[in-house]
PASE-744063 format. One record per residue: residue number from 1; residue in one letter; chain; x, y, z of N, C-alpha, C in turn. Coordinates in steps of 0.2 Angstrom, whole numbers, plus 5000, padded with zeros to 4 digits. Example, Ala and Ser with C-alpha at 12.3 -4.5 7.8 and 13.67 -1.06 7.14 Angstrom:
2
> 1 A A 5066 4972 5039 5062 4978 5039 5066 4984 5039
> 2 S A 5064 4989 5035 5068 4995 5036 5064 5000 5039
***
This chain:
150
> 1 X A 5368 5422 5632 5375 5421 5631 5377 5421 5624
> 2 X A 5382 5426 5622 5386 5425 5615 5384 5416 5613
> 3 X A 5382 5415 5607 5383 5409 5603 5389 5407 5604
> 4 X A 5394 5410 5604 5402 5408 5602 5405 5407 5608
> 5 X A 5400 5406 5613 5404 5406 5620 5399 5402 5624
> 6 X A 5402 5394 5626 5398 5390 5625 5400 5389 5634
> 7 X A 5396 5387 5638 5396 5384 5647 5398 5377 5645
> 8 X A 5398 5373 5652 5400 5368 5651 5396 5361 5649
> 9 X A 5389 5364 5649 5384 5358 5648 5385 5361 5640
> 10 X A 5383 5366 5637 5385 5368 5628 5390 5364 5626
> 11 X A 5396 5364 5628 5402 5362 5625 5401 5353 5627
> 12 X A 5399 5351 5631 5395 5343 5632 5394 5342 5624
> 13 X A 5387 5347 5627 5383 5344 5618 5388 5344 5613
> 14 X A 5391 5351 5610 5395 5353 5605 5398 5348 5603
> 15 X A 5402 5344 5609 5407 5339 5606 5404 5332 5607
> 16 X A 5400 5334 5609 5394 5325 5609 5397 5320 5614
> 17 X A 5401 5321 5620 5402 5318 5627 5399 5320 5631
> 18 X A 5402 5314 5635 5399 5318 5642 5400 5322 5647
> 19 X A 5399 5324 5652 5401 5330 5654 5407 5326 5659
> 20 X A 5406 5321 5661 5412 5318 5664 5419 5315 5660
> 21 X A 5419 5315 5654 5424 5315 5647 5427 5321 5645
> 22 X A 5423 5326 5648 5426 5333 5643 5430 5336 5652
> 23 X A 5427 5334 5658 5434 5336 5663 5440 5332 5663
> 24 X A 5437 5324 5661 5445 5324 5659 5449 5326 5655
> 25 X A 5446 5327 5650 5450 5329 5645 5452 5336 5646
> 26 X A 5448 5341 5651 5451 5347 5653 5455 5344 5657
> 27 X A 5457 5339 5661 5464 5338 5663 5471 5335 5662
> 28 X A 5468 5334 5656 5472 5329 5653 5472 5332 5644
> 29 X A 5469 5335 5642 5472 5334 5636 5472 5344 5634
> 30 X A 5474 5345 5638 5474 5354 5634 5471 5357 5632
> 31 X A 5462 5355 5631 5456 5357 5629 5457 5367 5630
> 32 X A 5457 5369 5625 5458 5378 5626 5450 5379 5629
> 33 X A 5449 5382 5633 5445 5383 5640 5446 5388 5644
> 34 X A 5445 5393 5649 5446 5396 5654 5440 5394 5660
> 35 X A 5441 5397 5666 5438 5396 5671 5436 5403 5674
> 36 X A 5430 5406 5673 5430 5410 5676 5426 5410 5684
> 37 X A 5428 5409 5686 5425 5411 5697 5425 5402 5696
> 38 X A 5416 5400 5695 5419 5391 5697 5414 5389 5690
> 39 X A 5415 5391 5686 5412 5391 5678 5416 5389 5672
> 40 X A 5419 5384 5669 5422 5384 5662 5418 5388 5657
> 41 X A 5421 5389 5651 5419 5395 5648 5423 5392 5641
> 42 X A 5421 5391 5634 5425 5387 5628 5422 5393 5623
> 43 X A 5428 5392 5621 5426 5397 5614 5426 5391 5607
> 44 X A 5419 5391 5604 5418 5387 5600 5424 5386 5594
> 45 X A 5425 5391 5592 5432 5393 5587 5437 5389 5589
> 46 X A 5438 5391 5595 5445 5387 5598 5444 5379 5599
> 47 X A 5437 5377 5601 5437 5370 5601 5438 5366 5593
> 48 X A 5433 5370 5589 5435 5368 5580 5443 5366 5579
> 49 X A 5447 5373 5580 5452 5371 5579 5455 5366 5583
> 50 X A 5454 5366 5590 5458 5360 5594 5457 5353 5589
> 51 X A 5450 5350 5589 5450 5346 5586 5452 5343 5580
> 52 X A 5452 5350 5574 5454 5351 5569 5463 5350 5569
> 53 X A 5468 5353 5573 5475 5351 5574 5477 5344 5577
> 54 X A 5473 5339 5580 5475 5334 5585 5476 5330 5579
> 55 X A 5479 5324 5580 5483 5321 5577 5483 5313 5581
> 56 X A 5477 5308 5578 5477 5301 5581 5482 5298 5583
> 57 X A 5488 5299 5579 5495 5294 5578 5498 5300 5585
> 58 X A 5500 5305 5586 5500 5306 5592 5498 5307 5598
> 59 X A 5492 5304 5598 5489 5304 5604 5491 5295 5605
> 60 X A 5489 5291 5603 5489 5284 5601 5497 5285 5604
> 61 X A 5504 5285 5602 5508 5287 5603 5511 5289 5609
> 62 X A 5507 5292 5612 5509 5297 5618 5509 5291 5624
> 63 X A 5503 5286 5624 5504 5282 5628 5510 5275 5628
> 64 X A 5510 5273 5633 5515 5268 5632 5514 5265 5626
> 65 X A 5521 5263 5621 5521 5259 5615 5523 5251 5617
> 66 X A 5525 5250 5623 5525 5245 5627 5527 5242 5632
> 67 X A 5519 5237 5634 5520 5237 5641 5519 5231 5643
> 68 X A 5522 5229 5650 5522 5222 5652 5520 5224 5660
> 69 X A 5516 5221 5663 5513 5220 5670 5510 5213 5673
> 70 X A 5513 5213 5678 5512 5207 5683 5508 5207 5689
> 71 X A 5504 5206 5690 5497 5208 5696 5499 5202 5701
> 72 X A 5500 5203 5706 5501 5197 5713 5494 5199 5717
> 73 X A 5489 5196 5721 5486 5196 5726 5487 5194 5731
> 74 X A 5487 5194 5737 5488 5193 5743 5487 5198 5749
> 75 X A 5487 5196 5755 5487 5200 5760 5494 5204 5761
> 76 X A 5493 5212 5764 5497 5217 5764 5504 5215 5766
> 77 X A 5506 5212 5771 5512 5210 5772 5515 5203 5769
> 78 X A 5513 5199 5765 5515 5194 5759 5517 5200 5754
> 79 X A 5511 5206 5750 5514 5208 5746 5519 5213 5746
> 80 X A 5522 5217 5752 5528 5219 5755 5532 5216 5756
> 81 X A 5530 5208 5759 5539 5205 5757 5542 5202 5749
> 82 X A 5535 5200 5746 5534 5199 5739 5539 5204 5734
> 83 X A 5536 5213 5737 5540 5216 5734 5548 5217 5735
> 84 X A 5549 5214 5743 5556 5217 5745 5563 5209 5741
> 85 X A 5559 5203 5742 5561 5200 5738 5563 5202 5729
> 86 X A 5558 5203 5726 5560 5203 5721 5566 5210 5720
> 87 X A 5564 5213 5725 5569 5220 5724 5578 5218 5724
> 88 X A 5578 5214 5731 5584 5209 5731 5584 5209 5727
> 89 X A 5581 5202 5723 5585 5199 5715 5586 5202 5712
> 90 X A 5582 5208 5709 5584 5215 5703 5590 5217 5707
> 91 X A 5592 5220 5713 5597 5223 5715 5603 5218 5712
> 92 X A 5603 5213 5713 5608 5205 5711 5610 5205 5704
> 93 X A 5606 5205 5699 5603 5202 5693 5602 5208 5690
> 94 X A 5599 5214 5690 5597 5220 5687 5594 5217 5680
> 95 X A 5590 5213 5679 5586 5212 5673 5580 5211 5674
> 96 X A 5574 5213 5673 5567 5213 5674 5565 5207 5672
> 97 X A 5569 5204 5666 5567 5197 5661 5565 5190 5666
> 98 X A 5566 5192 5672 5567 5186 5677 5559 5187 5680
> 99 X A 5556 5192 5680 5548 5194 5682 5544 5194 5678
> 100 X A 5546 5197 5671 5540 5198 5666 5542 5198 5661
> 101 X A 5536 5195 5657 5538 5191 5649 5540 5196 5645
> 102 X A 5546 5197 5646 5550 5201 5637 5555 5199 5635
> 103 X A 5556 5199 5629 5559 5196 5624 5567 5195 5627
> 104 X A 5569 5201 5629 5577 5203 5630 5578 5205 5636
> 105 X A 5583 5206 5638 5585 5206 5642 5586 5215 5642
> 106 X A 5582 5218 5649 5583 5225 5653 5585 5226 5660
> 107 X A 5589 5231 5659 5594 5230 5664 5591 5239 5665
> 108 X A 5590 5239 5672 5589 5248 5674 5596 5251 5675
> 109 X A 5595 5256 5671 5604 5261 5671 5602 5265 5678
> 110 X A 5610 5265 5677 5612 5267 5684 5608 5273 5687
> 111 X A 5607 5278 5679 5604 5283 5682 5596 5287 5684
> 112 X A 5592 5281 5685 5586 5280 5684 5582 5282 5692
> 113 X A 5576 5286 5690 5573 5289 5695 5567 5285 5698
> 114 X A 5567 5288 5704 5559 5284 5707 5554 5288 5712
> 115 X A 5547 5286 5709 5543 5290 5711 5538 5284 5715
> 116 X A 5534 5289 5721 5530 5283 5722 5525 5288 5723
> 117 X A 5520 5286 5722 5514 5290 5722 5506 5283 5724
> 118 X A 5503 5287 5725 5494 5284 5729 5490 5289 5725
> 119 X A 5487 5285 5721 5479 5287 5717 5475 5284 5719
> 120 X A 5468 5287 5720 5462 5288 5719 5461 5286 5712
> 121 X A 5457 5281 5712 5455 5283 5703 5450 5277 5701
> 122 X A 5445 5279 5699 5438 5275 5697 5439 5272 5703
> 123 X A 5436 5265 5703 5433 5261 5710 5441 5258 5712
> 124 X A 5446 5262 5713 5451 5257 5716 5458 5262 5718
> 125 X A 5461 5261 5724 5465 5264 5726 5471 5262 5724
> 126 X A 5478 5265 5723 5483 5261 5720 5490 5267 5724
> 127 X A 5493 5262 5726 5498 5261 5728 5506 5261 5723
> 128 X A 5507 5267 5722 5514 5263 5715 5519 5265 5717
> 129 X A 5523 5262 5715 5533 5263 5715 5533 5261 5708
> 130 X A 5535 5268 5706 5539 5267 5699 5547 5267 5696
> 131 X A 5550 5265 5697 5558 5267 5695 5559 5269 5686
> 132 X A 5559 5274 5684 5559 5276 5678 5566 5280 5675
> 133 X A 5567 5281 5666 5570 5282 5664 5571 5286 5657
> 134 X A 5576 5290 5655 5575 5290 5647 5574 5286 5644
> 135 X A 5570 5285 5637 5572 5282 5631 5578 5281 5630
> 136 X A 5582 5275 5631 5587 5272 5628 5588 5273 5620
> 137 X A 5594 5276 5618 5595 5276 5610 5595 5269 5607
> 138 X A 5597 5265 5609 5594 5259 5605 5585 5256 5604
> 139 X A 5582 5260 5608 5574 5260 5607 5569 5265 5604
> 140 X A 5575 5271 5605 5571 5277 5600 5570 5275 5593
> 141 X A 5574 5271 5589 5573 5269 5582 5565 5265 5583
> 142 X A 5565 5262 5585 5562 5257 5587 5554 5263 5588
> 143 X A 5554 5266 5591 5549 5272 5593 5546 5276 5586
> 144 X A 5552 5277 5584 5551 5280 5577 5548 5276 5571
> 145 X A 5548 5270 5570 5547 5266 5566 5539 5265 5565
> 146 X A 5537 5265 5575 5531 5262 5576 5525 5269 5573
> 147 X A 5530 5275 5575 5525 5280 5573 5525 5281 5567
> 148 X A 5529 5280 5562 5527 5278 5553 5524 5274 5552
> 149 X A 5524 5267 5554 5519 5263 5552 5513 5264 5554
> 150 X A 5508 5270 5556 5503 5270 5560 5499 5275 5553
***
């Protein structure tokens, strides 16, 4: 095989991971790659470069810049009224600050979306409702400032 045309166990070695961190990252981070039949295929070149473009303060960045979570245990039917409860009080109240430690007071805009989705993922199954939204313009500053200080 061409030198400059690495398998997936070569490009392992190349980047000094394991083979189980470079499929994520073929899922997750754009790794330039092709698949030929049921083979990945990496042009060394293009790996150089990829690593050589990335950017720590944008990856660091990409993930949530801040987060608050509250974990309940209990059996399935406590945790369903658990959730339809506090659903009530947000519907009433529309502040999160009554559930989870933040400084201020957040109110979901009227026009905010919801996803529920079920993962698989390392040893644990999950169950999510998310309700989500743009960045609010009084947080973009706030966004931007974090990514200059970095």
């Amino acid at each position: 095989m061409d030198s400059n045309i690495l398998n997936i166990e070569q490009a392992v070695e190349f980047l000094g991971v394991s083979e189980k961190t470079l499929i994520k990252l073929l899922r997750e981070e754009h790794v330039p790659a092709r698949k030929i039949g049921r083979e990945w295929r990496f042009s060394k070149e293009a790996l150089i470069k990829w690593l050589a473009t990335g950017d720590s303060c944008n990856y660091i960045n990409k993930n949530e810049l801040y987060q608050v979570s509250d974990d309940a245990k209990g059996k399935t039917e406590e945790l369903f009224n658990e959730i339809c409860e506090r659903i009530t009080s947000l519907k009433k109240m529309n502040n999160i600050r009554q559930y989870l430690k933040v400084h201020k007071d957040i109110a979901v805009p009227e026009d905010a979306n919801l996803r529920m989705s079920y993962k698989q993922q390392r040893d644990v199954e999950k169950l999510e409702f998310k309700i989500y939204w743009p960045l609010r313009e009084e947080y973009k500053a706030n966004t931007e400032q974090n990514k200059n200080s970095l």
